[in-house]
N, C-alpha and C positions, 0 to 999 in steps of 0.2 A: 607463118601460117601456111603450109604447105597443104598442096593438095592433095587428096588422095582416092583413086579408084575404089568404088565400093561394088567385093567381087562376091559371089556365089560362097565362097569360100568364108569372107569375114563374118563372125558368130553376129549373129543379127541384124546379115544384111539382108538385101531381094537381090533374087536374082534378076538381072535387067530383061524387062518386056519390050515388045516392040523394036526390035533396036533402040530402047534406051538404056542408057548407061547413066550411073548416079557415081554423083563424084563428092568427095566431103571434104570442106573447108574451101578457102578463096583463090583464086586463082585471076592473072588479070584479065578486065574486062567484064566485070561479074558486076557492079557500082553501076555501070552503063547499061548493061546488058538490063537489070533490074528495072532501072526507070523508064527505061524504054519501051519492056514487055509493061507494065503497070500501066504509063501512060497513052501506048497505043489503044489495051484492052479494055479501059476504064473513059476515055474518049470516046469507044465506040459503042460502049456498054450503055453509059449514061450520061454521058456529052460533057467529064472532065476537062479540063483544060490544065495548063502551066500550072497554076498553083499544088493542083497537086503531083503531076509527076517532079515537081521542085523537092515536094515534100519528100517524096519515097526517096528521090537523088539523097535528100539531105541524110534521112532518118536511116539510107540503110547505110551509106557509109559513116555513118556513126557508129553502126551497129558492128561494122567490119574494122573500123580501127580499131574498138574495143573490144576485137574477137577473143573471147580465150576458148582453145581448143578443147579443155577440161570441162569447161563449164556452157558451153554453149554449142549450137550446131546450127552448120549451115552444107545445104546438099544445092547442088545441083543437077540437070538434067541435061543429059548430051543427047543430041542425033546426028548423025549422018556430018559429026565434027562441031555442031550449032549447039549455044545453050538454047534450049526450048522450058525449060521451067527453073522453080530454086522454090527451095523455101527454107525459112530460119526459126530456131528454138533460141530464145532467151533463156538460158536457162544461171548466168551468174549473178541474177537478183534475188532469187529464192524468195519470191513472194510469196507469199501465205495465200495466198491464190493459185499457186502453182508454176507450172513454165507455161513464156507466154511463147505462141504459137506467130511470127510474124512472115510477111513478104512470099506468102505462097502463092503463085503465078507461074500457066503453063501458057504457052502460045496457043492461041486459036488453031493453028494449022496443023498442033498437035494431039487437040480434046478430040478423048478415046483411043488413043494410042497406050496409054498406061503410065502415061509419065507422071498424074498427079495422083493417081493411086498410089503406086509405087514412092513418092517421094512422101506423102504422109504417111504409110506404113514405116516408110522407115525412121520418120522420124519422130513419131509414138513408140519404136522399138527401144529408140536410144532413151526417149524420154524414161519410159517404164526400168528402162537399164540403169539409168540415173537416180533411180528410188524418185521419182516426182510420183504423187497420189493426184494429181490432176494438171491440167493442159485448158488452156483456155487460149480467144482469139477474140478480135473485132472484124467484121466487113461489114458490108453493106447489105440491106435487103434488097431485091429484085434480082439475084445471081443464084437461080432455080438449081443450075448445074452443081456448084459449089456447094450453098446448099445440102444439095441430097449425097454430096459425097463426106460432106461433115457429117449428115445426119447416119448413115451409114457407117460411119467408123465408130457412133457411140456419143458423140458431141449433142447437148442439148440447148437450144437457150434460154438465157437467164433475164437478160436484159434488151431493150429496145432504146436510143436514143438518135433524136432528131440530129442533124449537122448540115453546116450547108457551108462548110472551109472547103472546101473543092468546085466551087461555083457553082452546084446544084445540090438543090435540096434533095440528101437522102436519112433515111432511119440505119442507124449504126446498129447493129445484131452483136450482141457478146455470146459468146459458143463458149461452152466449157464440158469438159470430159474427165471424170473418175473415171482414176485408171486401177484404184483400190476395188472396184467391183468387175472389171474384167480381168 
């Protein structure tokens, strides 16, 4: 699973904003890197604890041993050498739901720089590249930011569900995007 620069140059890429730079597929340190931006920003968001940056540790290197490059995407974001965000498309389940949308997380230190813009453009780009007719995701409510930059790309919700596996009670939001009508 090699890494690879994603330049100006590649047909459906972005060009990097901000001094960020998007990099696609795994590279080491990406596993860590992951649970650590989720569980610092999800701790300070809404007073997570261990149980769930366990989870994301768990869930996303599940998701990286079983990377297949054909069927699935995973981008990161670089600055100034630091990953600052990542996010990942499920895409070798081919649910009748569409591709799932997982593990999209920028640092605090970097919202408004364009790192999460740019890494969900880009990977709506791949997705629509891949013939998927829709894109969906889970998070939580209370992440207005987030939020408004799904709502923004086209994402609507469908679903609302209570959860309280992360040691605080939140309402899980399911997002979903037809990409058949843009």
């Amino acid at each position: 699973m090699p890494c690879a620069a994603v330049s100006a140059g590649t047909p459906g890429s972005r060009p990097p904003a901000g001094g960020i730079e998007i990099r696609r597929g795994y590279e080491p340190g990406l596993i860590g890197r992951a649970a650590e931006l989720h569980g610092r920003y999800y701790a300070e968001a809404w007073g997570s604890g261990a149980p769930f940056e366990s989870l994301i540790a768990r869930e996303f290197g599940e998701f990286v041993e079983g990377y297949d490059a054909g069927d699935d995407l995973l981008l990161s974001a670089h600055k100034a050498g630091r990953v600052v965000g990542m996010i990942a498309i499920y895409g070798r389940r081919r649910l009748p739901e569409g591709a799932q949308l997982r593990f999209f997380i920028v640092d605090p230190a970097c919202h408004g720089c364009g790192a999460g813009k740019a890494l969900l453009a880009e990977a709506l780009s791949w997705c629509r590249e891949r013939g998927f007719s829709k894109v969906f995701l889970w998070t939580v409510d209370g992440l207005p930011a987030s939020r408004r930059l799904y709502e923004k790309a086209g994402f609507r919700v469908t679903d609302r569900v209570p959860d309280d596996r992360y040691t605080v009670l939140r309402d899980n939001l399911r997002f979903e995007l037809d990409l058949s009508t843009i």
